[in-house]
MOPAC internal coordinates of N, CA, C and O (Angstrom, degrees):
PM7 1SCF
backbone

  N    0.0000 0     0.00 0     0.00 0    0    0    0
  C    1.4500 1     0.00 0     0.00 0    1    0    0
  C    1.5244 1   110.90 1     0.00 0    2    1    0
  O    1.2310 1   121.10 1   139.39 1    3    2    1
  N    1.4504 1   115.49 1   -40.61 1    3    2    1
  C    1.4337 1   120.77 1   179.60 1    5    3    2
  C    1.7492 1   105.68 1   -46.04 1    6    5    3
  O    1.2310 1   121.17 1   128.49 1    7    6    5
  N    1.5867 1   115.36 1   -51.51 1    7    6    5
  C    0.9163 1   100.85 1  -142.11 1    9    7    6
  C    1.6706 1    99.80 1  -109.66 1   10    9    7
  O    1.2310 1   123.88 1  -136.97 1   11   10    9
  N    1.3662 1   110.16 1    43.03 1   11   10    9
  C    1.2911 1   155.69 1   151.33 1   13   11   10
  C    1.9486 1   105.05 1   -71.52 1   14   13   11
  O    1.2310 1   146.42 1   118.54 1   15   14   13
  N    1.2939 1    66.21 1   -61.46 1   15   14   13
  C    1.8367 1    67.96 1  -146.51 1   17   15   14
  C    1.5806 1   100.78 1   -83.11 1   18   17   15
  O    1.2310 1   126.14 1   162.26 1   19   18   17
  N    1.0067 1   105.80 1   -17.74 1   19   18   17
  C    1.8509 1   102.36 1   157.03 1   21   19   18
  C    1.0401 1   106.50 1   -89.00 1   22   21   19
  O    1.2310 1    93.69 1   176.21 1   23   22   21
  N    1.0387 1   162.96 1    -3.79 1   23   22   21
  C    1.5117 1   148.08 1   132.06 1   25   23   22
  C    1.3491 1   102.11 1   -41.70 1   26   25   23
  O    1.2310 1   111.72 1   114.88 1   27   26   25
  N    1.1441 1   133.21 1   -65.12 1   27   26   25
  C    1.8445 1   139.23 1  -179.76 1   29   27   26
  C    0.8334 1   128.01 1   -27.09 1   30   29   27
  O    1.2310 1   126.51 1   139.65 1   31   30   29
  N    1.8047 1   105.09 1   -40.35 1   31   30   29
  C    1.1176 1    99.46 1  -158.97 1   33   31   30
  C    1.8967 1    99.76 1  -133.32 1   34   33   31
  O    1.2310 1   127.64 1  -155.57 1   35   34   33
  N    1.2374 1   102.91 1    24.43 1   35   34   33
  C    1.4662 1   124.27 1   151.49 1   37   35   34
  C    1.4969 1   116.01 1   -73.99 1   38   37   35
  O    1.2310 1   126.00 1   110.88 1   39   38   37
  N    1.7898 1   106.08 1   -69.12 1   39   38   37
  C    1.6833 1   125.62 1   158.51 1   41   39   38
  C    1.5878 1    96.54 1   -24.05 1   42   41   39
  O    1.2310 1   123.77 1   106.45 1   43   42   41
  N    1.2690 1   110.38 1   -73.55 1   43   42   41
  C    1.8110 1   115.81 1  -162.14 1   45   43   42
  C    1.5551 1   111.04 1   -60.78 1   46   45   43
  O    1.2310 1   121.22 1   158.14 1   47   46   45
  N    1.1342 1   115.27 1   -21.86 1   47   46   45
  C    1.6001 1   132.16 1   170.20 1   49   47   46
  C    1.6096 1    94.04 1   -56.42 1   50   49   47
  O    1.2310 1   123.39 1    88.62 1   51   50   49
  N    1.1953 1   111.10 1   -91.38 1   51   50   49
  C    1.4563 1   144.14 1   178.82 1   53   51   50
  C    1.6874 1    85.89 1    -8.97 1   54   53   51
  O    1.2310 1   129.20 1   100.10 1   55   54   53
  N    1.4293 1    99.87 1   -79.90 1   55   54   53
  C    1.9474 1    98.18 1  -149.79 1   57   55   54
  C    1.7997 1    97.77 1   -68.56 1   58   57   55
  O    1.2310 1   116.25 1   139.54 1   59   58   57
  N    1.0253 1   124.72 1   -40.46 1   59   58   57
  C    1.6381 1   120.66 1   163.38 1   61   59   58
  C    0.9437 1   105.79 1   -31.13 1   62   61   59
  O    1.2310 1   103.90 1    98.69 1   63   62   61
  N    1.5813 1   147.26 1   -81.31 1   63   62   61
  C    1.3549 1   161.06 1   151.30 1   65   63   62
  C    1.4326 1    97.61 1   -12.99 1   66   65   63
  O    1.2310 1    96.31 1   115.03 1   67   66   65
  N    0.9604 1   159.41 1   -64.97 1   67   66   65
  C    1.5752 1   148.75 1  -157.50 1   69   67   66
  C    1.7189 1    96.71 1  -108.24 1   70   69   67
  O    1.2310 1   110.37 1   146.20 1   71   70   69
  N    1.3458 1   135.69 1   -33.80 1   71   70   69
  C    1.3494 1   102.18 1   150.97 1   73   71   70
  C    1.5554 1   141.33 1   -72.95 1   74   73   71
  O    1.2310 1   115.01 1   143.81 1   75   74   73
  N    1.2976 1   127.07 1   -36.19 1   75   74   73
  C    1.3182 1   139.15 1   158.92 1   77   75   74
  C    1.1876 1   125.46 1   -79.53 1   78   77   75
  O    1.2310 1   115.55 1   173.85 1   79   78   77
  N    1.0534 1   126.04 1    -6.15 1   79   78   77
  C    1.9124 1   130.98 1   162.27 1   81   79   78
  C    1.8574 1    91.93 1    56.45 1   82   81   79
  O    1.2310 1   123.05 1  -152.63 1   83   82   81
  N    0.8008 1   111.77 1    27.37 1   83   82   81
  C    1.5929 1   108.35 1  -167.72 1   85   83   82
  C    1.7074 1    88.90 1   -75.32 1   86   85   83
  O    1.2310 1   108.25 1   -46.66 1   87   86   85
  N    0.9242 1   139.56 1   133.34 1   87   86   85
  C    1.5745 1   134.13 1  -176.82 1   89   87   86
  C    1.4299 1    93.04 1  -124.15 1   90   89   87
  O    1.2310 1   105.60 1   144.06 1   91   90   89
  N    1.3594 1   144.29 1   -35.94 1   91   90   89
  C    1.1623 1   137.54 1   177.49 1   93   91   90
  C    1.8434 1   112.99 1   -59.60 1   94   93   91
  O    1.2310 1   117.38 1   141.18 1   95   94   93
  N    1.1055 1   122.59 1   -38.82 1   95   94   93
  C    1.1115 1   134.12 1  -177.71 1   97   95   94
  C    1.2380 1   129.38 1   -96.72 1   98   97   95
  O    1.2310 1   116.54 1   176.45 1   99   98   97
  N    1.8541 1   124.19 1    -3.55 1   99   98   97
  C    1.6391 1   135.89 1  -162.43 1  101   99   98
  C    1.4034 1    84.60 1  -151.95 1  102  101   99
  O    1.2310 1   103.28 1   131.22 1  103  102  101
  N    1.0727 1   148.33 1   -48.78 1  103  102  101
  C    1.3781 1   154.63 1  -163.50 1  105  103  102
  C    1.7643 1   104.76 1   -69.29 1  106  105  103
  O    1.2310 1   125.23 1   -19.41 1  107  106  105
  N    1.2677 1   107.55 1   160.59 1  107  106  105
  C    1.3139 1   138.62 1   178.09 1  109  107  106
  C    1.4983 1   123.54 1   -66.76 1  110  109  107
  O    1.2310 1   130.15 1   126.86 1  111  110  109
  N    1.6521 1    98.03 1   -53.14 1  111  110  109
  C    1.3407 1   124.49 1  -150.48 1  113  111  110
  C    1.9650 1   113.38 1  -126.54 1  114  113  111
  O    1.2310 1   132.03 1   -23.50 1  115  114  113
  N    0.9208 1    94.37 1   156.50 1  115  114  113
  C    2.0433 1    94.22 1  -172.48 1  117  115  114
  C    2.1690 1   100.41 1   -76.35 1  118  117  115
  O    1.2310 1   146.46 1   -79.72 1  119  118  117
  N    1.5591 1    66.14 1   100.28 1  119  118  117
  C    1.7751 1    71.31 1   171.47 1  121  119  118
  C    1.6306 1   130.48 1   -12.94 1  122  121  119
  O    1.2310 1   126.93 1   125.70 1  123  122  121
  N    1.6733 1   104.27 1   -54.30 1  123  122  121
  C    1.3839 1   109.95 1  -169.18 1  125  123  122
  C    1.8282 1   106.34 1   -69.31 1  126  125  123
  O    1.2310 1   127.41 1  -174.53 1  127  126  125
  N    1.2956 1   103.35 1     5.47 1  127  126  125
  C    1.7790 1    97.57 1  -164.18 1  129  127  126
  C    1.4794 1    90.87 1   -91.72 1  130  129  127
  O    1.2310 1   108.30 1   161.83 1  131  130  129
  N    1.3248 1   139.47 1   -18.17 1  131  130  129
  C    1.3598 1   162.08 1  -166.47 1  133  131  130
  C    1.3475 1   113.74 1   -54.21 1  134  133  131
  O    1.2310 1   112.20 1   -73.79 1  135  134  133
  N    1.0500 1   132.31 1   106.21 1  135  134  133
  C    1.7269 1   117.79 1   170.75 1  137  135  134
  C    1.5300 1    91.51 1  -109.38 1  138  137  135
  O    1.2310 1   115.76 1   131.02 1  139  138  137
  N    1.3629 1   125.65 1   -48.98 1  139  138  137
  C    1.8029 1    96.74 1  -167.22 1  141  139  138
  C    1.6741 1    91.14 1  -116.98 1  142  141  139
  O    1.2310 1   134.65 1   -73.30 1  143  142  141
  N    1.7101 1    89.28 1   106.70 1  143  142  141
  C    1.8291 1   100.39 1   172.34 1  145  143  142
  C    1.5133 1   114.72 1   -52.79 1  146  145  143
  O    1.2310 1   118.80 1   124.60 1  147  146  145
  N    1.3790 1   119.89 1   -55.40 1  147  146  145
  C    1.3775 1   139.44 1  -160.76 1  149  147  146
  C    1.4836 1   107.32 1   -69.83 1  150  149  147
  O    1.2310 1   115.44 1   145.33 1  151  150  149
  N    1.0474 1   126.26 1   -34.67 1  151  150  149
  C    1.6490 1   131.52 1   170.20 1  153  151  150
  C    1.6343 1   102.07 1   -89.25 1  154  153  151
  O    1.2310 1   110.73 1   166.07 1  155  154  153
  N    1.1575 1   135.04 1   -13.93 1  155  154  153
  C    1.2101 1   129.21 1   162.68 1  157  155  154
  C    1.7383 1   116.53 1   -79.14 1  158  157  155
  O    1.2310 1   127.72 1   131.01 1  159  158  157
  N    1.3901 1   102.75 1   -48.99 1  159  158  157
  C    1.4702 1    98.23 1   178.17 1  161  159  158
  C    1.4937 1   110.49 1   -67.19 1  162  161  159
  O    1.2310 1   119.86 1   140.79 1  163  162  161
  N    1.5894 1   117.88 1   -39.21 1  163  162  161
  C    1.4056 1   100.74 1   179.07 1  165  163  162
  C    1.4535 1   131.84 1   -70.10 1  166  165  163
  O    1.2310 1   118.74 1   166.70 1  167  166  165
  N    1.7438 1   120.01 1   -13.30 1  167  166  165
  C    1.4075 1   136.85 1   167.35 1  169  167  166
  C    1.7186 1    98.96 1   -42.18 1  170  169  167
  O    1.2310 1   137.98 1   117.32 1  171  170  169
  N    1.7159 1    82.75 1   -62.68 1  171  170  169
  C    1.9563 1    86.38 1  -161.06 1  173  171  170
  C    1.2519 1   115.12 1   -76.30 1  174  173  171
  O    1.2310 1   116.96 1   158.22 1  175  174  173
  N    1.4706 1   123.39 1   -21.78 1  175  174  173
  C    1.2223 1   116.36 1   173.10 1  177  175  174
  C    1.4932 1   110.06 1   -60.59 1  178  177  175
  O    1.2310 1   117.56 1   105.09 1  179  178  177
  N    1.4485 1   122.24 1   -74.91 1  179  178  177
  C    1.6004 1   116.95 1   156.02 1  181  179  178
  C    1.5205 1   120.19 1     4.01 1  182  181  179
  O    1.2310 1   119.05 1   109.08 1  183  182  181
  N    1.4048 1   119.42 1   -70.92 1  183  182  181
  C    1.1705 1   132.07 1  -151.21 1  185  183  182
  C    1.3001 1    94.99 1   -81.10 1  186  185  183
  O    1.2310 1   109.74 1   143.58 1  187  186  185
  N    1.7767 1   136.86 1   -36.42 1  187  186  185
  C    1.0420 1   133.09 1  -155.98 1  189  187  186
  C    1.6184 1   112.66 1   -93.79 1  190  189  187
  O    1.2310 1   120.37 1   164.48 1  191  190  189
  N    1.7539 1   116.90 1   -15.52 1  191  190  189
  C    1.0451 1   135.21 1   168.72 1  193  191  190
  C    1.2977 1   114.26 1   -83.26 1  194  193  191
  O    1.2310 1   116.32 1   134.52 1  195  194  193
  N    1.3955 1   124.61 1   -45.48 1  195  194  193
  C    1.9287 1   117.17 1   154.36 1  197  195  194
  C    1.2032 1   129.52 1   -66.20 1  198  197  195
  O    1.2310 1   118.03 1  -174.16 1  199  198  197
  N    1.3415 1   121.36 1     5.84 1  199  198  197
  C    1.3409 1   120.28 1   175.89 1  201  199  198
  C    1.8504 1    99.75 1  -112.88 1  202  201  199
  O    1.2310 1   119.69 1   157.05 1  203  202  201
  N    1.1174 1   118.20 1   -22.95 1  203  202  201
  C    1.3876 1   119.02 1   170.28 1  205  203  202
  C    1.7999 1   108.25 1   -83.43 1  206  205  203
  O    1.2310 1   118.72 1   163.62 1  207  206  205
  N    1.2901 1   120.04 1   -16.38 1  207  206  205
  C    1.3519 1   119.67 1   175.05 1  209  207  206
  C    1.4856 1   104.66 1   -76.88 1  210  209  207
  O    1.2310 1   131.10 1   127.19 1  211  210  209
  N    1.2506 1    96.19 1   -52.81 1  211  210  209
  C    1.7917 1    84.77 1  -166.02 1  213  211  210
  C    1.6576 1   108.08 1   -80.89 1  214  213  211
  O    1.2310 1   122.78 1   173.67 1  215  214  213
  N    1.2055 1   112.28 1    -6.33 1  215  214  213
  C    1.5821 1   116.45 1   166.90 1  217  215  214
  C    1.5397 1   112.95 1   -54.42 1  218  217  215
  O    1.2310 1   134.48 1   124.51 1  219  218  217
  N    1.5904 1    89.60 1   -55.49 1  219  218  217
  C    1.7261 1    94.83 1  -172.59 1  221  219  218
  C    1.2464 1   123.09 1   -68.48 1  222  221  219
  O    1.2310 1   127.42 1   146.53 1  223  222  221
  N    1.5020 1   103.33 1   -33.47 1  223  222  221
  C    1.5489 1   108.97 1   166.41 1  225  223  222
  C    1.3570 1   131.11 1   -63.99 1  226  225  223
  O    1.2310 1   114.47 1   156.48 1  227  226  225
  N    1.7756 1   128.08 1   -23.52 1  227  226  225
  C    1.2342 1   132.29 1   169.06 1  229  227  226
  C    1.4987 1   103.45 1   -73.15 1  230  229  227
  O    1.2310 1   117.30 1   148.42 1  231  230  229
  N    1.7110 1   122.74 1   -31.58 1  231  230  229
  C    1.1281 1   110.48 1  -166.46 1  233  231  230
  C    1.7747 1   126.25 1   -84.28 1  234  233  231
  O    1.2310 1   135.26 1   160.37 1  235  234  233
  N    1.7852 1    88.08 1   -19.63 1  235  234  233
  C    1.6348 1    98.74 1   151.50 1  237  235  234
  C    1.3621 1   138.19 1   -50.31 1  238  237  235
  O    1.2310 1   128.50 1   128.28 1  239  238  237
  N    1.9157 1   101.23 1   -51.72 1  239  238  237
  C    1.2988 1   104.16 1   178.21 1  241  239  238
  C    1.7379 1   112.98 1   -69.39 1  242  241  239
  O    1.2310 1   123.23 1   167.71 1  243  242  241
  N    1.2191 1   111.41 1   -12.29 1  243  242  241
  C    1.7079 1   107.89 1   176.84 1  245  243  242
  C    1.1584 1   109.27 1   -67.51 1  246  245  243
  O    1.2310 1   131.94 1   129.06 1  247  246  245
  N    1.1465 1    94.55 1   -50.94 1  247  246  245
  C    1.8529 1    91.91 1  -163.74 1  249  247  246
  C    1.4915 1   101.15 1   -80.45 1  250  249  247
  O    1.2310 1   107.56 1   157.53 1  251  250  249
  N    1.4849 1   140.81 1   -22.47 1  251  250  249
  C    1.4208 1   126.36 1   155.26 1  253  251  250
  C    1.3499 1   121.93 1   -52.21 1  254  253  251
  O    1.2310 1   119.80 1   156.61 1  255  254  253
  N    1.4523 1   117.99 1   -23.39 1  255  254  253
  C    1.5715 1   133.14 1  -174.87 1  257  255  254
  C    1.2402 1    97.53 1   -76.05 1  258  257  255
  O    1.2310 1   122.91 1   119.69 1  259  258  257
  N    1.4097 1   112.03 1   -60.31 1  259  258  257
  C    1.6277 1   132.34 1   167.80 1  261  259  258
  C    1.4882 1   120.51 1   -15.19 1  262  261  259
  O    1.2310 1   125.07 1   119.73 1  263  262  261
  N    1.5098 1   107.88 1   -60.27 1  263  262  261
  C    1.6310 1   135.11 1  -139.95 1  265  263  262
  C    1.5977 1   110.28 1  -143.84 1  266  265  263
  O    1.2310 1   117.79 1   147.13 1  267  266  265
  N    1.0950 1   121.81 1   -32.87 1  267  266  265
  C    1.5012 1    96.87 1   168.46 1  269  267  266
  C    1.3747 1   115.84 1  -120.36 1  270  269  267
  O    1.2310 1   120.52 1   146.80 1  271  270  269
  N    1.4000 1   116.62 1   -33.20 1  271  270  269
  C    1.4230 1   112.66 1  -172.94 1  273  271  270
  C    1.5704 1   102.87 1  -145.30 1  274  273  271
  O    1.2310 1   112.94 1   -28.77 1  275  274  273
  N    0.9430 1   130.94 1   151.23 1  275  274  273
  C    1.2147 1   135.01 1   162.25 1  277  275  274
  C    1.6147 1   130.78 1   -85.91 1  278  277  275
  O    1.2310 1   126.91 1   -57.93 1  279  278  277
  N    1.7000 1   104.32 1   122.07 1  279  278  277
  C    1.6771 1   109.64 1   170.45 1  281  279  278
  C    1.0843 1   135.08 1   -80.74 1  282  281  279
  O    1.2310 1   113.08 1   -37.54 1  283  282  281
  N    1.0524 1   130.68 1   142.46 1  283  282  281
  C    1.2301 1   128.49 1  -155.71 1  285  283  282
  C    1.4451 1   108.68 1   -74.41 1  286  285  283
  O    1.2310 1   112.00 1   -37.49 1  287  286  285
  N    1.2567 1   132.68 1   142.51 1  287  286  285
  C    1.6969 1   144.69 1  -145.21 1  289  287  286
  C    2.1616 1    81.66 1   -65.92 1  290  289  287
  O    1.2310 1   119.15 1   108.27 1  291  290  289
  N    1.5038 1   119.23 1   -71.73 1  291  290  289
  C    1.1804 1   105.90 1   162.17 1  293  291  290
  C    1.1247 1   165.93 1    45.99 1  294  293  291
  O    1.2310 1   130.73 1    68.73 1  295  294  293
  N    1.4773 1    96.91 1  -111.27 1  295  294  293
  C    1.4226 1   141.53 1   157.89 1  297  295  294
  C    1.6575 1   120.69 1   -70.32 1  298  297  295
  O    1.2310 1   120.19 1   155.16 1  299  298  297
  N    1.2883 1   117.25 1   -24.84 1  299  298  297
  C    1.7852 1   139.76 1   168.38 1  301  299  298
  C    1.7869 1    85.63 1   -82.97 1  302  301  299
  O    1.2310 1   106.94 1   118.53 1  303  302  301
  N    1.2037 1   141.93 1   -61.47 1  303  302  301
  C    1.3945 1   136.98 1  -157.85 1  305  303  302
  C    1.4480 1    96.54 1   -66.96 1  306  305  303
  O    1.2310 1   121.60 1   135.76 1  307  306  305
  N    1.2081 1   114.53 1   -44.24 1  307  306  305
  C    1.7154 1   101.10 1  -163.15 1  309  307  306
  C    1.5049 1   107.99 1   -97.32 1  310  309  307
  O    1.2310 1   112.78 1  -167.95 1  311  310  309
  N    1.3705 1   131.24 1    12.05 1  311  310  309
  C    1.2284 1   142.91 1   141.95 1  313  311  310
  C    1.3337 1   112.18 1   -53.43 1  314  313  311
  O    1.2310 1   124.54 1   107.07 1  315  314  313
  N    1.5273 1   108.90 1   -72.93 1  315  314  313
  C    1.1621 1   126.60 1  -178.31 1  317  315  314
  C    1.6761 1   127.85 1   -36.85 1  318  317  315
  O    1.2310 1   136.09 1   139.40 1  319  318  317
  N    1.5205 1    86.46 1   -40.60 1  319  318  317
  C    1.5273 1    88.37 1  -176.36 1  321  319  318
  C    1.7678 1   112.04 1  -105.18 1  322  321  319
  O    1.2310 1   123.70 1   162.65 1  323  322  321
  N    1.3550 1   110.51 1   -17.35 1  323  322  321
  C    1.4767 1   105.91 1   152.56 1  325  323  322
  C    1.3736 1   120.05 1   -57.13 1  326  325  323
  O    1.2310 1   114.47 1   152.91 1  327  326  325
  N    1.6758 1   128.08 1   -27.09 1  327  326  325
  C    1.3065 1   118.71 1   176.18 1  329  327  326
  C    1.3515 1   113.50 1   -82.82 1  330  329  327
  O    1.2310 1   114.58 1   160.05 1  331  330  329
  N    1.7552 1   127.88 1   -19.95 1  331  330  329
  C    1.3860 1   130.68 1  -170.01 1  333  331  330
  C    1.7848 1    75.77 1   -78.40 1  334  333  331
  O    1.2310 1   104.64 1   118.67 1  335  334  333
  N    1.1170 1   145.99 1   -61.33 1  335  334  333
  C    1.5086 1   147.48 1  -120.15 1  337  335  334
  C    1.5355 1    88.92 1   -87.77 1  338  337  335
  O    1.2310 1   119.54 1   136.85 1  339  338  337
  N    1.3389 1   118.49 1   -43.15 1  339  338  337
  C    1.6198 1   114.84 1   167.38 1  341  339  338
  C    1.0033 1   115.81 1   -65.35 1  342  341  339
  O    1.2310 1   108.71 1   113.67 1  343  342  341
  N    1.3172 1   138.73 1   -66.33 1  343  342  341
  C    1.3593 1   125.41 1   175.79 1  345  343  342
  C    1.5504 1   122.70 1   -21.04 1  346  345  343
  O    1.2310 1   130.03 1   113.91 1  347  346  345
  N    1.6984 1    98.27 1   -66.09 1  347  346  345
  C    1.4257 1   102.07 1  -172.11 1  349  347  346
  C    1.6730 1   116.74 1   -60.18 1  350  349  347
  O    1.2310 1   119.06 1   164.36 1  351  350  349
  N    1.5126 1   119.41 1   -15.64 1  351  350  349
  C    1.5495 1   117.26 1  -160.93 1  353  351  350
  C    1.5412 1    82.09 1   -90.17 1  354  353  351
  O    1.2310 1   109.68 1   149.39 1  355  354  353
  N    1.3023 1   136.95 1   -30.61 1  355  354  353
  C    1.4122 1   150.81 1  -155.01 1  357  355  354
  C    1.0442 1   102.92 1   -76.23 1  358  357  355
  O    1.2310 1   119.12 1   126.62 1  359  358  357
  N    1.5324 1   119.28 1   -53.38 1  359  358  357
  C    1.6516 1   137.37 1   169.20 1  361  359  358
  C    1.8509 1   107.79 1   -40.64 1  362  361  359
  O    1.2310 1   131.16 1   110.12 1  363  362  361
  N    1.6821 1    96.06 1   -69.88 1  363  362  361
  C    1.3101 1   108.20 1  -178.92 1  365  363  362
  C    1.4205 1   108.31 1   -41.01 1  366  365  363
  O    1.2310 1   116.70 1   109.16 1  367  366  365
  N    1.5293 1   123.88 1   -70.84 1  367  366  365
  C    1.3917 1   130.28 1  -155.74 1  369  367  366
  C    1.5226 1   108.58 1   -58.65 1  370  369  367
  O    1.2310 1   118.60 1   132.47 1  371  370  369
  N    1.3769 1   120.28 1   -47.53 1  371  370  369
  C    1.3320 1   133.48 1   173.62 1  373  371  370
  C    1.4394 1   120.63 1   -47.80 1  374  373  371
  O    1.2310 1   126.04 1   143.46 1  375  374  373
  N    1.2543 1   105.99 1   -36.54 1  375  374  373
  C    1.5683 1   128.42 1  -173.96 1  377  375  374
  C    1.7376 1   106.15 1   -67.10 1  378  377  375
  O    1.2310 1   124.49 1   138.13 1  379  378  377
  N    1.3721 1   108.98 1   -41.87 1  379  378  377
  C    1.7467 1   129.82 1  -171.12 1  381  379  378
  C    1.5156 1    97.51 1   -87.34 1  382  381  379
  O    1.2310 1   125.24 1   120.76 1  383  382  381
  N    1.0108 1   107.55 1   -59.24 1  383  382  381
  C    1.8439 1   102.24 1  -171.60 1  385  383  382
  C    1.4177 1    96.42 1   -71.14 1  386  385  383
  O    1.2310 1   102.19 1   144.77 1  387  386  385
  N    1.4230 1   150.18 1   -35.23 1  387  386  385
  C    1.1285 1   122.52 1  -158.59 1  389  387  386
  C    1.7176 1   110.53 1   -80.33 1  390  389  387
  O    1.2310 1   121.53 1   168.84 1  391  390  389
  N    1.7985 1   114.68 1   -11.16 1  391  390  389
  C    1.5516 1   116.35 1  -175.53 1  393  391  390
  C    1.5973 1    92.89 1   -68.50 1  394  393  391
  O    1.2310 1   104.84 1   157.13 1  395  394  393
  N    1.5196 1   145.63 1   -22.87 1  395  394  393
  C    1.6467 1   115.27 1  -174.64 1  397  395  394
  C    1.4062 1   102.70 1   -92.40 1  398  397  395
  O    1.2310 1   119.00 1  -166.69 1  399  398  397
  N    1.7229 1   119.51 1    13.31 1  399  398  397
  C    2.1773 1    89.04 1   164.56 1  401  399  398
  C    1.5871 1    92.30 1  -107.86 1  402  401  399
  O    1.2310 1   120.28 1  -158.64 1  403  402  401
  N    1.3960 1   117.06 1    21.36 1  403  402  401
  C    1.9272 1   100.12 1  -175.09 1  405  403  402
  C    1.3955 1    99.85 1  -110.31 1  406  405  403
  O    1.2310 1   118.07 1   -39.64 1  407  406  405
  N    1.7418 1   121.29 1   140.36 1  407  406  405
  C    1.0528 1   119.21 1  -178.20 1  409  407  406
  C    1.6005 1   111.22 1   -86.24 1  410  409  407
  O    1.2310 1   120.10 1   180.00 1  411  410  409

């Protein structure tokens, strides 16, 4: 369920961030370091909406694993570690593209 609701509220991150451009408050980085806002907000918005997708989606299959049927030990492992393996490539990539909007 947790990882439900951080998915939610990653997604809800995300569209805050691309509706309010607020970068001090959804953003990463100190606004004033910013030269291109608009390629910055859309990096993280991106990033903050695929990391709340596949959140919500591991946290579905738990609690279906949980509650209606059971996954196979497996099939839960290689979930698991496709979501650690995204994260971290997510981390990486984010990390590289975000040095050309910082001055």
């Amino acid at each position: 369920m947790l990882n439900i609701l951080i998915g939610f509220w990653f997604i809800y991150r995300a569209y805050q961030l691309k509706k309010t451009k607020n970068v001090k408050k959804y953003g990463m980085d100190i606004s004033k370091k910013i030269k291109d806002m608009d390629g910055y907000i859309n990096l993280f918005s991106k990033a903050y909406f695929l990391t709340g997708t596949i959140s919500a989606i591991l946290g579905v299959i738990m609690i279906v694993d949980k509650y209606i049927i059971e996954v196979p030990v497996g099939i839960a492992l290689l979930l698991v570690s496709l979501f650690i393996i995204f994260i971290i490539t997510e981390v990486i990539i984010v990390k590289k593209k975000r040095l050309k909007f910082i001055q």
